[in-house]
py3Dmol code that shows the C-alpha trace and the ligand (Angstrom):
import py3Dmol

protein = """\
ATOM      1  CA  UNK A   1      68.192 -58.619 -43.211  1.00  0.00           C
ATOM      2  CA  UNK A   2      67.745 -61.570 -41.258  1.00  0.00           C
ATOM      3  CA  UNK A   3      70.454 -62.873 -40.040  1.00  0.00           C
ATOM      4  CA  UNK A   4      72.132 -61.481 -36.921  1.00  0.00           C
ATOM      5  CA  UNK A   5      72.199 -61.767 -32.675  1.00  0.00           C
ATOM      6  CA  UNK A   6      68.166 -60.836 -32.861  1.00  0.00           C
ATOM      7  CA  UNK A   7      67.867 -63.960 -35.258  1.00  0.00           C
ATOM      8  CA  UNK A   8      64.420 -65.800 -34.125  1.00  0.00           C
ATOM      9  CA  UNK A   9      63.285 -63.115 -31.818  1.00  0.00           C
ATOM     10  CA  UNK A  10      60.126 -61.420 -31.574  1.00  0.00           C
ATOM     11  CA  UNK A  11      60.927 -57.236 -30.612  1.00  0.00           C
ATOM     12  CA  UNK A  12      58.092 -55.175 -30.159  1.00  0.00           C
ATOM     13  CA  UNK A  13      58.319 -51.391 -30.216  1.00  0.00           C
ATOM     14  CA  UNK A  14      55.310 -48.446 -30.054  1.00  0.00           C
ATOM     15  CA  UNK A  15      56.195 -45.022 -31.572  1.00  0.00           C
ATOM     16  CA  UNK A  16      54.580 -42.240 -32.650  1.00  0.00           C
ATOM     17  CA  UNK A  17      51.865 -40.170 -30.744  1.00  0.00           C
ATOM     18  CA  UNK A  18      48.789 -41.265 -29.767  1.00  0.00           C
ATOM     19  CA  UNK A  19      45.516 -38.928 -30.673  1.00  0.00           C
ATOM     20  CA  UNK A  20      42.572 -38.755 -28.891  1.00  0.00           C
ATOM     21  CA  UNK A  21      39.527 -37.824 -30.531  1.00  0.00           C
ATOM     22  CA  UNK A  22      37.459 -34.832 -29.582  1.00  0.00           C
ATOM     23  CA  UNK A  23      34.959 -34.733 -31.926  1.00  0.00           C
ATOM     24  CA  UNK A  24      35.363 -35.867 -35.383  1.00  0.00           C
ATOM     25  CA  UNK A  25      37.477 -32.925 -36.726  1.00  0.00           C
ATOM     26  CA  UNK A  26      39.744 -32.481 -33.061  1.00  0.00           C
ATOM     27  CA  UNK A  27      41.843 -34.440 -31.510  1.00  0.00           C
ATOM     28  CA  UNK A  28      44.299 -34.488 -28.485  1.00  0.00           C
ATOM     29  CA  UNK A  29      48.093 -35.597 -29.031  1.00  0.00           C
ATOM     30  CA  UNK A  30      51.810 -35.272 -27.538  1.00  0.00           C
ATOM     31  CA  UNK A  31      54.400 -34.053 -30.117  1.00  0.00           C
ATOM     32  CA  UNK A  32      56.502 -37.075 -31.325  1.00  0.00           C
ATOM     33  CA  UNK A  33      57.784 -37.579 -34.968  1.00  0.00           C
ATOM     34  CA  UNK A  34      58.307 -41.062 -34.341  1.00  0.00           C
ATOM     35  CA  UNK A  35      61.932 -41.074 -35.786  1.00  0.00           C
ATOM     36  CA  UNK A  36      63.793 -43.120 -32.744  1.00  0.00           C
ATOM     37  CA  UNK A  37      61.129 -45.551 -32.682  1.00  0.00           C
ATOM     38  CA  UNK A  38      60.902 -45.734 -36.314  1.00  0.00           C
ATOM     39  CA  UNK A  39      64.812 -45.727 -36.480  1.00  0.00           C
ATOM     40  CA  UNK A  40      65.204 -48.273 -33.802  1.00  0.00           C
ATOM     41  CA  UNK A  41      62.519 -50.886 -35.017  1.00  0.00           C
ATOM     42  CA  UNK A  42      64.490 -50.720 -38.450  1.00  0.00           C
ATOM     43  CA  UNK A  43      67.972 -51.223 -36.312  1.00  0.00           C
ATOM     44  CA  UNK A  44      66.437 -54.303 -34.576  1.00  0.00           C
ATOM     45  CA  UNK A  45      65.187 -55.684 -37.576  1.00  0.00           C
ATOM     46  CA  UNK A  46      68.993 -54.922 -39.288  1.00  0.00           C
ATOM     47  CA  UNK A  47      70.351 -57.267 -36.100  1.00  0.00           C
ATOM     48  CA  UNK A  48      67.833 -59.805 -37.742  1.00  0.00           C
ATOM     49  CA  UNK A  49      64.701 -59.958 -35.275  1.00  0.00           C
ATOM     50  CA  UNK A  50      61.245 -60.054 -36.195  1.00  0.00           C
ATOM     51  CA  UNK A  51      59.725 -56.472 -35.486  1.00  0.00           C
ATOM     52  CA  UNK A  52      56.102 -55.309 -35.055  1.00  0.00           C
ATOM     53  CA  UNK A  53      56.043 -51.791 -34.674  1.00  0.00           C
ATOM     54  CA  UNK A  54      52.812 -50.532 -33.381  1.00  0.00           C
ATOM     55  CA  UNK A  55      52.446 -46.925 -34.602  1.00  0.00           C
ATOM     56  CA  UNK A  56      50.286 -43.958 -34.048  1.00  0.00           C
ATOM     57  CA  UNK A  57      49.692 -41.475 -36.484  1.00  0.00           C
ATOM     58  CA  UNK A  58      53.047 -40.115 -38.034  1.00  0.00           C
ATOM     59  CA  UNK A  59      54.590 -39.164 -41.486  1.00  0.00           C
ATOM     60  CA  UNK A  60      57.347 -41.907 -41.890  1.00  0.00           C
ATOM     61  CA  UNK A  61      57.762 -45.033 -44.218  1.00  0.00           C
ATOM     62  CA  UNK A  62      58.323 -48.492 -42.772  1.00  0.00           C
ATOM     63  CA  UNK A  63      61.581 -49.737 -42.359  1.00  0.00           C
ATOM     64  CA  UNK A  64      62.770 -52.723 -44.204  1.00  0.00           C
ATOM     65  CA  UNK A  65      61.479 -55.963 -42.540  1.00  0.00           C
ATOM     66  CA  UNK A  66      59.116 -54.513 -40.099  1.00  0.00           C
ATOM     67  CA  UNK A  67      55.302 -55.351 -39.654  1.00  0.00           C
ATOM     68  CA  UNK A  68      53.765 -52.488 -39.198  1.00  0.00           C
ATOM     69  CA  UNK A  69      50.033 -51.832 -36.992  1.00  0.00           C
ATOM     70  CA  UNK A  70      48.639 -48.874 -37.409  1.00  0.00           C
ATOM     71  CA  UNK A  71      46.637 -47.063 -34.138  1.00  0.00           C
ATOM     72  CA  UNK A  72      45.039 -43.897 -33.420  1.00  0.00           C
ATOM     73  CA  UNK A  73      44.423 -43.988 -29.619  1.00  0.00           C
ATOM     74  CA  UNK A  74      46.234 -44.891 -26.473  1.00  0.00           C
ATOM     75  CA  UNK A  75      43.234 -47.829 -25.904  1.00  0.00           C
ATOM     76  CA  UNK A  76      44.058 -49.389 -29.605  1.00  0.00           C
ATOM     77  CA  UNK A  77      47.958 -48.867 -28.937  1.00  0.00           C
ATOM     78  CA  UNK A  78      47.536 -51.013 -25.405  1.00  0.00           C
ATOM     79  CA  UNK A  79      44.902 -53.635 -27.220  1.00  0.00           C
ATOM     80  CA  UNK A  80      47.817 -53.584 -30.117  1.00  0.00           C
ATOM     81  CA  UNK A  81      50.845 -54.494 -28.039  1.00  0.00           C
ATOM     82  CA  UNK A  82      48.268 -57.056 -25.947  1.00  0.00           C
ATOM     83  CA  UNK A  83      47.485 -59.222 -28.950  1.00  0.00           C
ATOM     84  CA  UNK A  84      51.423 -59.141 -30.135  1.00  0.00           C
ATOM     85  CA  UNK A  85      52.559 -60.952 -27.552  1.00  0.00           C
ATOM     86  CA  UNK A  86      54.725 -62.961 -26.548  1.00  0.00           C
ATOM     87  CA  UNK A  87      57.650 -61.112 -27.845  1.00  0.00           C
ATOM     88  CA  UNK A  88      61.330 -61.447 -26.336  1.00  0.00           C
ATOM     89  CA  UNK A  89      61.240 -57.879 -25.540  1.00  0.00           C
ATOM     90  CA  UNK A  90      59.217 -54.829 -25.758  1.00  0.00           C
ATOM     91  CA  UNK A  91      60.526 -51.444 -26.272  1.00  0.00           C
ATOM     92  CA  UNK A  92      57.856 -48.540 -25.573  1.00  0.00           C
ATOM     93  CA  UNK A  93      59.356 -45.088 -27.272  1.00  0.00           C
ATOM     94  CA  UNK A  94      55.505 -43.855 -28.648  1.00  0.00           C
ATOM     95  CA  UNK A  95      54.704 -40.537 -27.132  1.00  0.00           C
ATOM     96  CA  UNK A  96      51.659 -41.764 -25.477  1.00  0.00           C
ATOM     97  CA  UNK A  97      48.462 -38.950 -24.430  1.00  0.00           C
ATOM     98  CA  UNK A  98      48.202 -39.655 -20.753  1.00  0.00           C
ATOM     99  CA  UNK A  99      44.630 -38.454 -21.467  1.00  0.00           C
ATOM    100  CA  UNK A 100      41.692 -39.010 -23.529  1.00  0.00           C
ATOM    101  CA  UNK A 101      38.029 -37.735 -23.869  1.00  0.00           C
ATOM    102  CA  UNK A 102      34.434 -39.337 -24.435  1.00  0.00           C
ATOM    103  CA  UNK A 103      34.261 -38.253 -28.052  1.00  0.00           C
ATOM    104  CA  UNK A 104      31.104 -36.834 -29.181  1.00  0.00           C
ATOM    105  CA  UNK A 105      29.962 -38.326 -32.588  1.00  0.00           C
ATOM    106  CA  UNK A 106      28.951 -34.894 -34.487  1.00  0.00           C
ATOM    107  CA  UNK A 107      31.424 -31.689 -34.735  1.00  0.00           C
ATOM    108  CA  UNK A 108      31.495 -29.262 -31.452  1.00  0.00           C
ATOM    109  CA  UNK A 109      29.812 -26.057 -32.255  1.00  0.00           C
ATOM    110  CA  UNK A 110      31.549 -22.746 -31.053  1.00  0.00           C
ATOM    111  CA  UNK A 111      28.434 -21.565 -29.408  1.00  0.00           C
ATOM    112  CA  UNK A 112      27.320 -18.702 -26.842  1.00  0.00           C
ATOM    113  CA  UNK A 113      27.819 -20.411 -24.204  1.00  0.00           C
ATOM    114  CA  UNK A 114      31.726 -20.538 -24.228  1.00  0.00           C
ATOM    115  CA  UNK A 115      34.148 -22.839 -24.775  1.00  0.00           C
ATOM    116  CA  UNK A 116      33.394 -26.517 -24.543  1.00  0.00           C
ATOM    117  CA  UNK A 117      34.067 -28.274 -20.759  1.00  0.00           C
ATOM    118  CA  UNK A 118      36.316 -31.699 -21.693  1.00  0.00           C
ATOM    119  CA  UNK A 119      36.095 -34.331 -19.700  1.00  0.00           C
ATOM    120  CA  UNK A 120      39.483 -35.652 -19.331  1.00  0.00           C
ATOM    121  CA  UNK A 121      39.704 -39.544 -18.346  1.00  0.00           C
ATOM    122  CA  UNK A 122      43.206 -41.269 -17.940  1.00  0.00           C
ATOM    123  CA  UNK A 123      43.808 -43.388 -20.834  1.00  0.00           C
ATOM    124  CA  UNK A 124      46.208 -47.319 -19.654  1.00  0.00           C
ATOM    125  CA  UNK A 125      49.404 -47.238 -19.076  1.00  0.00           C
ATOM    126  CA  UNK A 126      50.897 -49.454 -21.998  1.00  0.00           C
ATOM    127  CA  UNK A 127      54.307 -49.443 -20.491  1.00  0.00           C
ATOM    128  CA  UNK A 128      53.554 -50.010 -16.369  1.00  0.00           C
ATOM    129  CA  UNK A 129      50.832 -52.447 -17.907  1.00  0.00           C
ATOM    130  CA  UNK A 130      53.191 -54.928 -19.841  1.00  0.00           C
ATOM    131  CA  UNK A 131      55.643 -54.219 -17.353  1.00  0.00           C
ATOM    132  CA  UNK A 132      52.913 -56.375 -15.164  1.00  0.00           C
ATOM    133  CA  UNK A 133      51.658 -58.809 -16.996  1.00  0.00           C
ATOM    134  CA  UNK A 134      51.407 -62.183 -17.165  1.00  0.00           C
ATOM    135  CA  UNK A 135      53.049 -62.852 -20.004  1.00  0.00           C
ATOM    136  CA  UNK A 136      55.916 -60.209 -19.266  1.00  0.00           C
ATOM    137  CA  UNK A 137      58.867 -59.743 -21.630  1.00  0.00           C
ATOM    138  CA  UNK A 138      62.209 -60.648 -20.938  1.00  0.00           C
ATOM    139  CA  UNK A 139      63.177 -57.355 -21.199  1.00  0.00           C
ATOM    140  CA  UNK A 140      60.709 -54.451 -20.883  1.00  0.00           C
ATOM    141  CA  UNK A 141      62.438 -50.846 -22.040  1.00  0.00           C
ATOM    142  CA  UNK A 142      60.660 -47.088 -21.632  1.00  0.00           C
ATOM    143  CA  UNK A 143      61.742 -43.935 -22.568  1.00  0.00           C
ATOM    144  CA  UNK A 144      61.790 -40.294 -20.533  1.00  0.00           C
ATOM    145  CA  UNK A 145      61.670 -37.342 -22.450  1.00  0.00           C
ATOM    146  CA  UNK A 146      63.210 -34.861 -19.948  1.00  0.00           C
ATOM    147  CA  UNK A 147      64.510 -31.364 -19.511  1.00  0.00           C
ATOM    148  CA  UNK A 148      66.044 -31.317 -16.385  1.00  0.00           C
ATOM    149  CA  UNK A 149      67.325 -33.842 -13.492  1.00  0.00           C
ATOM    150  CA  UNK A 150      67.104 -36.326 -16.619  1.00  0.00           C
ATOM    151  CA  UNK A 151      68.907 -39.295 -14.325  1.00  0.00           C
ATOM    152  CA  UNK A 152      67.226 -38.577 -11.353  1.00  0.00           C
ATOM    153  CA  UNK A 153      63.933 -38.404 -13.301  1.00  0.00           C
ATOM    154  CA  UNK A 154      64.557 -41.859 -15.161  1.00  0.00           C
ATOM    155  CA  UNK A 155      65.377 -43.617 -12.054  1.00  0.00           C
ATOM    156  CA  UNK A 156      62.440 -42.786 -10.229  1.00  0.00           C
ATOM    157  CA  UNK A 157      60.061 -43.972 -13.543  1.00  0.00           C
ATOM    158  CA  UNK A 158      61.963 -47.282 -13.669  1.00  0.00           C
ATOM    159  CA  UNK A 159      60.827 -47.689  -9.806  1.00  0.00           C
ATOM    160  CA  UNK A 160      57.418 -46.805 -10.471  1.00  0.00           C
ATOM    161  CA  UNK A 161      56.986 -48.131 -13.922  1.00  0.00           C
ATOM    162  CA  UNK A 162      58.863 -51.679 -13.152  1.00  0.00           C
ATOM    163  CA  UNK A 163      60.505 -52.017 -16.328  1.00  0.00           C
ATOM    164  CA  UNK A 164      63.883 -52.627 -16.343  1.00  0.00           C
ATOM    165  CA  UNK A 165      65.667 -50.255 -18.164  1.00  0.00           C
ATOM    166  CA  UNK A 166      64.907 -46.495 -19.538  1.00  0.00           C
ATOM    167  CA  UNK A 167      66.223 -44.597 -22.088  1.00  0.00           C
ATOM    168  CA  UNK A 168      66.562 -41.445 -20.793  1.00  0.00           C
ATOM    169  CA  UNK A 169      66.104 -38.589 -23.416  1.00  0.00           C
ATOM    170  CA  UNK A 170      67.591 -35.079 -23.326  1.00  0.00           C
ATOM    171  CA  UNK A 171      64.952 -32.851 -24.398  1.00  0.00           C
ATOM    172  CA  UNK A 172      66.190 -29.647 -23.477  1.00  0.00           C
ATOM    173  CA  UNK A 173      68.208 -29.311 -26.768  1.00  0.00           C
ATOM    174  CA  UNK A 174      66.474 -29.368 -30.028  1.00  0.00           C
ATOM    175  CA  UNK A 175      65.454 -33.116 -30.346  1.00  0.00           C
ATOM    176  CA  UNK A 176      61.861 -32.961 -30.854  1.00  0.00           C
ATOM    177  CA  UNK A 177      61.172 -33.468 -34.544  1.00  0.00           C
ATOM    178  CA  UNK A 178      64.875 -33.219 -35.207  1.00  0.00           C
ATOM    179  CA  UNK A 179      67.447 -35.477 -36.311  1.00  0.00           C
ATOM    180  CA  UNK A 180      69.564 -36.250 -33.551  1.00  0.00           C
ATOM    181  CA  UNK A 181      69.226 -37.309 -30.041  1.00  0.00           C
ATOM    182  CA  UNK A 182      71.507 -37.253 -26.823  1.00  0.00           C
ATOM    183  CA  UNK A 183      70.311 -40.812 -24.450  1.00  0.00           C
ATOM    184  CA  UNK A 184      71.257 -42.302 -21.326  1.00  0.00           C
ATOM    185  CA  UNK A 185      70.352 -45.926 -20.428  1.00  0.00           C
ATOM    186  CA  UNK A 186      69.434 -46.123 -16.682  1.00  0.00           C
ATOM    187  CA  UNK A 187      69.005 -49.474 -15.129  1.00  0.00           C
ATOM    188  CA  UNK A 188      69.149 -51.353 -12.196  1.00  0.00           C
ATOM    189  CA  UNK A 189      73.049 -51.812 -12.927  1.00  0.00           C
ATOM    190  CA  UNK A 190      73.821 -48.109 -13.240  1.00  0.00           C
ATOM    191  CA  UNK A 191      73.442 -45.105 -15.784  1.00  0.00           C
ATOM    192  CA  UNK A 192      75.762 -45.854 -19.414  1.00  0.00           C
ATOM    193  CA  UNK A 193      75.829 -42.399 -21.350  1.00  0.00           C
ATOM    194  CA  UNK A 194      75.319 -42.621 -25.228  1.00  0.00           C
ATOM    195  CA  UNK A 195      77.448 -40.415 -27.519  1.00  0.00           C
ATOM    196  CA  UNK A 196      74.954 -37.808 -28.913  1.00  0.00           C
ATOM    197  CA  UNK A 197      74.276 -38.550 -32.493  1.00  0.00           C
ATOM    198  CA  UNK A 198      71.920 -38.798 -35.269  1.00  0.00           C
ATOM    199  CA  UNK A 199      68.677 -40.847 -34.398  1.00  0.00           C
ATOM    200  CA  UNK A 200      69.879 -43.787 -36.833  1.00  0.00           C
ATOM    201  CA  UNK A 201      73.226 -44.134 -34.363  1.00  0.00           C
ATOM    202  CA  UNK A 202      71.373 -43.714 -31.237  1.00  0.00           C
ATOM    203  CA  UNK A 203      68.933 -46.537 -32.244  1.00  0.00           C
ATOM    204  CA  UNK A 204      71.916 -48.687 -33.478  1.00  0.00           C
ATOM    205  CA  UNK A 205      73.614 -48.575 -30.224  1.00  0.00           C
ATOM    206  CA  UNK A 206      70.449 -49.321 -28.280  1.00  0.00           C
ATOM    207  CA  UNK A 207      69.804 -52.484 -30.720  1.00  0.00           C
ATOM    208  CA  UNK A 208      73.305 -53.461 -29.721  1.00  0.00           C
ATOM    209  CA  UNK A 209      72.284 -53.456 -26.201  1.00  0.00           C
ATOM    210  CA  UNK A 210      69.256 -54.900 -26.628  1.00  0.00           C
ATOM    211  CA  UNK A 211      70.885 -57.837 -28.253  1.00  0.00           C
ATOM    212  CA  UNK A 212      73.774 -58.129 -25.693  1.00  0.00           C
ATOM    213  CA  UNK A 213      70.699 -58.401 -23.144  1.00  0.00           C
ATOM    214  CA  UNK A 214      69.153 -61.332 -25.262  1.00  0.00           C
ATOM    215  CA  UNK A 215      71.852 -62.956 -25.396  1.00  0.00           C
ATOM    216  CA  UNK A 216      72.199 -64.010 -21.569  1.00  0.00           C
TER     217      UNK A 216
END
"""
ligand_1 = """\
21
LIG
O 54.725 -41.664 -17.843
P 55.557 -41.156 -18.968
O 54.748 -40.773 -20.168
O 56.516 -40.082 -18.577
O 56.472 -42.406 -19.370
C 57.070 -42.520 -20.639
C 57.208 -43.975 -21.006
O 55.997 -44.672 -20.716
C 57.450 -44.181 -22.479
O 58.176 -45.373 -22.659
C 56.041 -44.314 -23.030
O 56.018 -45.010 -24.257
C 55.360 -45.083 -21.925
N 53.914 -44.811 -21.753
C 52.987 -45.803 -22.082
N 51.642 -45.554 -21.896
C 51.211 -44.391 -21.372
C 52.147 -43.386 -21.041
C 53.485 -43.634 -21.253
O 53.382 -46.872 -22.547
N 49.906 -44.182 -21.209
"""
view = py3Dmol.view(width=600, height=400)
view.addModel(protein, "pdb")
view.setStyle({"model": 0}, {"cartoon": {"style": "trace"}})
view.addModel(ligand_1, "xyz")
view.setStyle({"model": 1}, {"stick": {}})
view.zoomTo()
view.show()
């Protein structure tokens, strides 16, 4: 570790869910394992950048050479990646709840009077945030979990989020929680397909790019 094309660069990624407390005992979250993000963090690091891995809530050991923050919410994950920077680039794969609640300090009864009403509010936008600010990565990546039209999808969220390239991810096989994954990058240059492997290749690969990228 150490030494490699990443050598002196600062590479942040978020992975993982994000949960959103209900009460003390409930909580709202996406499904994510955080294996690419995990996986890819540890491939960036390999390449011989300096990592910090902001991470919601999952079951997975650091990878060699990676700093680690811990964060429960979608608010602590934005305030996280805020007080990282600068970094050379930023790569968002965390599995972020597009909504949170106003959580109530003592446990939710199940009373008489139904099922409790949730008031949803819309929790930042880490990725369309960074993609905005001020002090802006060089490179700015997001990820699209998708089942269907998954090019067609990932170009329109690279319009609208104004990053500058997504990883477009296959969902409509058996990648959630699995081992493998099945990617294509789609940027402003064009859609590049990536063999479908196991999660350590597919982060690899995107490390590679990440590095050609830097290197310009
Ligand atoms: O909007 P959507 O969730 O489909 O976009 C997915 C991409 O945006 C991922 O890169 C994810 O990490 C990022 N994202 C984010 N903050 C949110 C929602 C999504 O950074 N609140």
């Amino acid at each position: 570790l150490g030494d490699g094309p990443l050598n002196g660069r600062h590479l942040l990624v978020t992975a993982g869910p994000t949960h959103e407390p209900i009460d003390p005992v409930r909580y709202i979250a996406n499904r994510s394992s955080g294996k690419q993000g995990y996986a890819l963090a540890g491939a960036l690091a390999a390449l011989g950048a300096r990592v910090t891995l902001i991470s919601g809530p999952v079951a997975l050991a650091t990878p060699p050479g990676v700093a680690r923050v811990d964060v429960e919410t979608a608010r602590q994950m934005a305030d996280a990646v805020e007080a990282a920077l600068p970094a050379d680039a930023a790569v968002m794969v965390a599995a972020v709840a597009d909504w949170g609640v106003e959580p109530t300090g003592q446990k939710i009864k199940k009373g008489e009077g139904g099922p409790p009403q949730l008031a949803l509010r819309e929790n930042p936008d880490i990725l369309a945030t960074l993609s905005r600010h001020a002090k802006r990565p060089a490179l700015v990546v997001g990820f699209a979990a998708e089942t269907n039209d998954v090019i067609a999808h990932a170009q329109a969220k690279l319009a609208k989020k104004g990053c500058d390239l997504i990883v477009a991810n296959d969902v409509s096989g058996d990648v959630m929680g699995g081992e493998r994954n099945l990617v294509h990058l789609v940027s402003a240059a064009g859609v590049e397909s990536l063999p479908e492997g196991p999660k350590d290749d597919v982060a690899r690969a995107l490390a590679a790019r990440i590095a050609e990228f830097l290197k310009n």
